[in-house]
N, C-alpha and C positions, 0 to 999 in steps of 0.2 A: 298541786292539790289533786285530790282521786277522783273530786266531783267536776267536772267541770262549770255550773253555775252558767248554763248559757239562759241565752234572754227574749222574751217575746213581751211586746207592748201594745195595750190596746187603748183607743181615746174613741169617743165618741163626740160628734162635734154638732154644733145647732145649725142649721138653714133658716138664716135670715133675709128679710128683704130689707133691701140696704136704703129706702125710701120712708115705709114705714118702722123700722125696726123690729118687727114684728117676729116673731116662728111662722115659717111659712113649708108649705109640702111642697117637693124639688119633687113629685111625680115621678121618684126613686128616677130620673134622668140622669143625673149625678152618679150615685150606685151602676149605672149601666154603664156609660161610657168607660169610670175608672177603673171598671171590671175589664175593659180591651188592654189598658195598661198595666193596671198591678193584679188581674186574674181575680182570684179569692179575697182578696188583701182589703177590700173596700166593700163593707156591706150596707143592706137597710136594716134599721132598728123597727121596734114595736111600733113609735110612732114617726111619723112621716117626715117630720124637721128635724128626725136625726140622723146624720150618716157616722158610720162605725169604720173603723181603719186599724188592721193588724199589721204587725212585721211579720217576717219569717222567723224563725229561730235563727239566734244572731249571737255570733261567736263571744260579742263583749259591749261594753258600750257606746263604743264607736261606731261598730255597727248599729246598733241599735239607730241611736241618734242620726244616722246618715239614711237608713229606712223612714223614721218618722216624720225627719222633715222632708223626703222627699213626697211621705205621702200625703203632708200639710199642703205642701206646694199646687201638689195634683190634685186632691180636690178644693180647694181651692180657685185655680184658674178653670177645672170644669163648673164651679156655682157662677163663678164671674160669666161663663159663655151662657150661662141663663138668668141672667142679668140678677144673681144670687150672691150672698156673702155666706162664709163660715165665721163659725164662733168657737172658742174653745173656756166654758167656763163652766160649774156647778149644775145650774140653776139660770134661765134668762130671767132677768130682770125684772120683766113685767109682762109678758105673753100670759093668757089663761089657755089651760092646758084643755078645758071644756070645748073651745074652738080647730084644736087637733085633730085631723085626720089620722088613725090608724093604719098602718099597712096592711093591705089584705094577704093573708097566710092563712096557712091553717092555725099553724103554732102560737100564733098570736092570738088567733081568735080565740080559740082553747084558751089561754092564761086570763084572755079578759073576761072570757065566758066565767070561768071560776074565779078571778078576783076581782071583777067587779069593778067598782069605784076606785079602787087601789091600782089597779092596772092601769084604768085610761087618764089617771092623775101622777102617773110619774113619768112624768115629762123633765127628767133627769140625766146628768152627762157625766159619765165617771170614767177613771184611769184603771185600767189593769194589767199588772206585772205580772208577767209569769219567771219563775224562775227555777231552771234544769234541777233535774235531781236523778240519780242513775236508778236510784230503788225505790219501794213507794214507802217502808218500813223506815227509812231514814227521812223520807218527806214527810210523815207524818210527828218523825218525833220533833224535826225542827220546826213543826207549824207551830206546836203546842205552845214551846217554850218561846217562837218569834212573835207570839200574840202579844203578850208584855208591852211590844215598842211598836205595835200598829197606832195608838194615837196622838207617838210621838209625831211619826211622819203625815200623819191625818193634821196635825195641828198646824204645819207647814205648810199641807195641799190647799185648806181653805182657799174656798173658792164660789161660794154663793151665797150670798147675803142676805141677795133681793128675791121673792115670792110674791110673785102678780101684783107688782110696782108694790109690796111694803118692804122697808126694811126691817128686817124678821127677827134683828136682836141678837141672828146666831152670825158666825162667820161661816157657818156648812149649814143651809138650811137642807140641803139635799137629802143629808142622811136621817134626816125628820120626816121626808120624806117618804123616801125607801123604808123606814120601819113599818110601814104599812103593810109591807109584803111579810110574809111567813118565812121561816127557815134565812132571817137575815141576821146581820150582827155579829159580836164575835162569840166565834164557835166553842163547845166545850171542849173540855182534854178530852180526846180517845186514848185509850191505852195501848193501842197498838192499831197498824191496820186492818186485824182481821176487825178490831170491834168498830172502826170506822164503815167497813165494808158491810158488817151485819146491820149497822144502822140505816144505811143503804138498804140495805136489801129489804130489811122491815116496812119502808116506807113505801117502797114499791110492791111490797107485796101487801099491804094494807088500803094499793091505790092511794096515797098520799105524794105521790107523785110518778109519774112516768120514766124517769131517769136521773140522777144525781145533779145533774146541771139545773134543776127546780131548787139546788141545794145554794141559796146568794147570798153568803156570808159573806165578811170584810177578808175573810181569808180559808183556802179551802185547797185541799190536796186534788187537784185536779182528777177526773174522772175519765176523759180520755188519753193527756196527754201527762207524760213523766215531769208533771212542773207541780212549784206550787204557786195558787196563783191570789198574790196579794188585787182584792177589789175594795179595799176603805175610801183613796184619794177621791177628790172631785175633780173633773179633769181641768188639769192646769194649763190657764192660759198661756206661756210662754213654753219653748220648747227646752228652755234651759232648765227650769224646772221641773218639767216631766223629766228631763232626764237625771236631773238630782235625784229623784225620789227611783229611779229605777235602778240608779246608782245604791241607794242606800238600802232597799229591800236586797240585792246581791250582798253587798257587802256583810250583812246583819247572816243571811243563811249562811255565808261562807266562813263566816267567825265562829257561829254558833256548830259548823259543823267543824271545825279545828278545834273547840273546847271538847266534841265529843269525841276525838281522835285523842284527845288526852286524857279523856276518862273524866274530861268536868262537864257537870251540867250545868243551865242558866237554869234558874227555879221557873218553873211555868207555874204561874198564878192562875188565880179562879178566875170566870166569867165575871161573876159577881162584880169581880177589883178593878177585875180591865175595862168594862162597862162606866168604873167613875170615871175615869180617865179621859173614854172616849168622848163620853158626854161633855167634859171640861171643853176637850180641844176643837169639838164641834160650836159649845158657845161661843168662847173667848178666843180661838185658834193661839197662838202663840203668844199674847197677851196677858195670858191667866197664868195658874198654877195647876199644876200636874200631882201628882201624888206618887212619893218614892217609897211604893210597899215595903222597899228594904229595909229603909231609915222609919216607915210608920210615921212620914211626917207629908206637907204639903212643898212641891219645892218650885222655883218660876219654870215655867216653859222650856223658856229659852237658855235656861242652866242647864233642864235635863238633855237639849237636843245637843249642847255641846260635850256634856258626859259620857250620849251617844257617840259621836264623832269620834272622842278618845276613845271608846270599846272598840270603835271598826279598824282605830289606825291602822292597827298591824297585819290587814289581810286587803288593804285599799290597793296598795302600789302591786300586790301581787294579781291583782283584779284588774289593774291596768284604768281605774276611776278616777283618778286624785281629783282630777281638773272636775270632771261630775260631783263630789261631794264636796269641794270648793264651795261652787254655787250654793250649799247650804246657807254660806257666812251674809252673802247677800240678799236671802229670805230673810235671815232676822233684822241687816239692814233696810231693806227695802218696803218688808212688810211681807206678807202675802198675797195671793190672788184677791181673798174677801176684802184686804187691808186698802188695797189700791184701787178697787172697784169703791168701796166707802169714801175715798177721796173723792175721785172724781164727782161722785153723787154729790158731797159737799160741795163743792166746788163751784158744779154747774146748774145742781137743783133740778137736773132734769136727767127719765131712765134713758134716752136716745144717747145721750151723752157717753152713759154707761157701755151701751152697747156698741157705740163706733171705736170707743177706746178697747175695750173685748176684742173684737173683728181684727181691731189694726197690729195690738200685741198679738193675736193669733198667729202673726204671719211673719215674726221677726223671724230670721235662721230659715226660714224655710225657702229650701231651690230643690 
């Protein structure tokens, strides 16, 4: 293939106190240390109980997977050496976000300063894939049409249920959340780069933002960097998972650009369409019904993620993924993040419960 489709992962994870189960501020001490070992690769977020974790750009997903969990690992044993746990999930449980330390920055202060309420309440943990594209003209047109199957793989990520101890009804309350913020959700068609760029350019020249990274859709042609960079997931507890869904966002642009090397397109639908959809997979994650604009009818979930599967076959094994979109078959077994977080809650009747199961799948695969 002429693209090569390399890959960068980003998770954001909670600081927990492993007594209270609470969100607690690691006094960015965490961020500091992990910074002596993986440099850049470990940062601080907006608010203070969260720490952020990138890969490099990573040849495939092997690489990928062998960066993430090493940097599950690392911070990880730096929260334990501050008597800390990490979490990998949506939404915690039951913390109130009102109790949150913000990190001081300028950048942040700025965004709370203008958004307010919105800002110091998204106290949120999400997955972001980026993935290679040599031109920005070809990343643009595979965004358009790859929006279609952003709530397939959102219906899978499910991963926060719970919002300051209720259960919230949704399997994603996160992205109920985030819609608080402006310029979120999925994005319209551009018709090209240059009219993505003018939209850009308008915004900042109208001061409606400082720079296109104000721009926090579920999916957005990156601004600095030659990727496109899927943000819908909530970030998933287990590592096998994040790596499924990083699997399957490759696999989908590496298909979608082999149809364009044949002169086919996949129809990119309207905001409008994809918005029912996402909304579906954010209530019910994998459990409900999707809607197949094709057919103009209602179809289960879990039929449409494996009609998915059959569209990627034939550019998987060239991608060198199989074993990564495997783990698919075990989401629809097993449930989702939200599916087995609702277990446990059943179970035990209490959110601690919630949260030690969180912390402890956080940590499978990871060395």
């Amino acid at each position: 293939m002429m693209n090569d489709f390399t890959l960068g992962v980003e998770e954001e994870y909670m600081v927990v106190d492993p007594v209270t189960r609470e969100l607690t501020s690691h006094d960015q001490k965490i961020v500091e240390a992990a910074q002596k070992i993986h440099k850049d690769q470990v940062k601080a977020e907006m608010h203070q109980a969260v720490v952020e974790v990138g890969t490099g750009i990573c040849k495939n997903t092997d690489q990928a997977r062998t960066e993430i969990s090493q940097l599950r690992y690392t911070v990880s044993q730096l929260a334990g050496e501050q008597g800390l746990r990490i979490g990998a999930a949506g939404t915690h449980p039951f913390s109130h976000w009102e109790k949150q330390l913000i990190t001081e920055h300028p950048r942040y202060s700025e965004i709370v300063n203008e958004l307010q309420e919105a800002a110091r309440s998204n106290l949120i943990f999400g997955l972001h894939v980026h993935v290679g594209f040599q031109s920005r003209e070809l990343a643009i047109h595979i965004a358009n049409q790859v929006r279609y199957f952003l709530p397939h793989v959102f219906a899978l990520s499910t991963n926060s249920p719970f919002w300051e101890s209720r259960n919230t009804g949704y399997k994603s309350f996160r992205t109920k959340v985030f819609d608080k913020f402006p310029r979120t959700g999925i994005p319209d068609i551009f018709n090209s780069i240059e009219d993505y760029d003018n939209y850009v350019k308008l915004l900042i020249k109208t001061n409606s933002i400082d720079n296109a990274k104000k721009i926090w859709w579920d999916i957005r042609v990156h601004p600095f960097f030659e990727t496109i960079e899927f943000r819908i997931c909530d970030c998933p507890m287990l590592i096998d998972e994040t790596m499924a869904f990083v699997a399957l966002f490759q696999a989908l642009c590496a298909k979608l650009y082999k149809l364009r090397l044949q002169n086919l397109n996949f129809i990119s639908y309207s905001r409008a369409l994809i918005n029912e959809n996402k909304w579906r997979a954010a209530r019910y994650g994998i459990d409900g019904n999707l809607i197949d604009f094709g057919k103009e009818m209602e179809v289960n979930c879990r039929n449409l993620v494996l009609e998915l599967l059959d569209f990627i076959d034939d550019v998987v094994d060239d991608l060198g993924c199989r074993n990564e979109i495997n783990y698919v078959h075990k989401i629809l077994e097993n449930g989702t993040g939200a599916d087995r977080q609702l277990a446990v809650y059943e179970q035990s009747g209490n959110f601690e419960a919630v949260v030690d199961y969180i912390t402890t799948q956080t940590l499978i695969g990871a060395k």
